[in-house]
N, C-alpha and C positions, 0 to 999 in steps of 0.2 A: 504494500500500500504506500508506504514514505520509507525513505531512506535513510532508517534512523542511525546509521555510521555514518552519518556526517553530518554538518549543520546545513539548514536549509533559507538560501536568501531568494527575497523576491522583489526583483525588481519592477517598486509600482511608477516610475517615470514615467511612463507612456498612459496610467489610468488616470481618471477625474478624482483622486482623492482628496474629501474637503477636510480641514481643518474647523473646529468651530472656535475655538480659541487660542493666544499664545500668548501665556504667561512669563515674564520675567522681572528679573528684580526682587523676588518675594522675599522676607526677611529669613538670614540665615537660619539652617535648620528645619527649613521648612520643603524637603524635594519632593515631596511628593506634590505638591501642589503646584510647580513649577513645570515646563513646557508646556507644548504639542497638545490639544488636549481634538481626537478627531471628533467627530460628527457619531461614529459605532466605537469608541471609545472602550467601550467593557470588552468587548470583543476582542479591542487589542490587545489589552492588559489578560484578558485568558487566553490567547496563542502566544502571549510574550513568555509566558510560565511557564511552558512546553521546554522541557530537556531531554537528554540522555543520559542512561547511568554509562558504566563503564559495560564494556563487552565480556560476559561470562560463557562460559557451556554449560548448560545442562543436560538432564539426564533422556533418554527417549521415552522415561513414563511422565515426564514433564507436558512434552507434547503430546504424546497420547489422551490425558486430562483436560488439556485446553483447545483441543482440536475443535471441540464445536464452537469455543467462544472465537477460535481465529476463524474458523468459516464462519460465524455471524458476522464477526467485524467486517471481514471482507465484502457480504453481503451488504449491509450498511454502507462500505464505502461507494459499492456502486449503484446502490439508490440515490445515493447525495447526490453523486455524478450524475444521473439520470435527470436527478431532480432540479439540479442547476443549469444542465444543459435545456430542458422545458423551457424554465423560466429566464434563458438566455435566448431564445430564439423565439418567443413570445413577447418580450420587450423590444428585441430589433424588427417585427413585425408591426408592433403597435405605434 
């Protein structure tokens, strides 16, 4: 699904993405409430939390165990895909 040995950057230069604010100066101590603040804002701050741990092995009853949760996930993924490609050629339609 993602290539999670390695980090993943996405270049939005080319999108319409808005800013709704941009904070600076705010009295020291205070980061969090300083920059960038977008328009889907939460959104950001929950894909920014997104890591990797370190690369381990496991064992084959590992996967044997989670085999259905990795074929749901996978199903999952490709609904979204599904579901964003709908509502991507339904908006370039309208």
């Amino acid at each position: 699904m993602l290539p999670f040995d390695s980090t993943v950057e996405i270049d939005l230069s080319a999108l319409d993405v808005r800013a709704e604010t941009i904070r600076l100066f705010v009295p020291f101590g205070q980061k969090q409430s300083r920059g960038v603040h977008l328009k889907d804002q939460k959104l950001a701050e929950v894909l920014a939390e997104f890591s990797r741990a370190r690369e381990r092995p496991v064992s084959q009853v590992f996967w044997e165990a989670n085999l259905a949760v990795m074929q749901a996930a996978c199903k999952l993924a490709e609904e979204v895909l599904a579901t964003l490609i709908l509502i991507h050629n339904a908006r370039r339609e309208a």
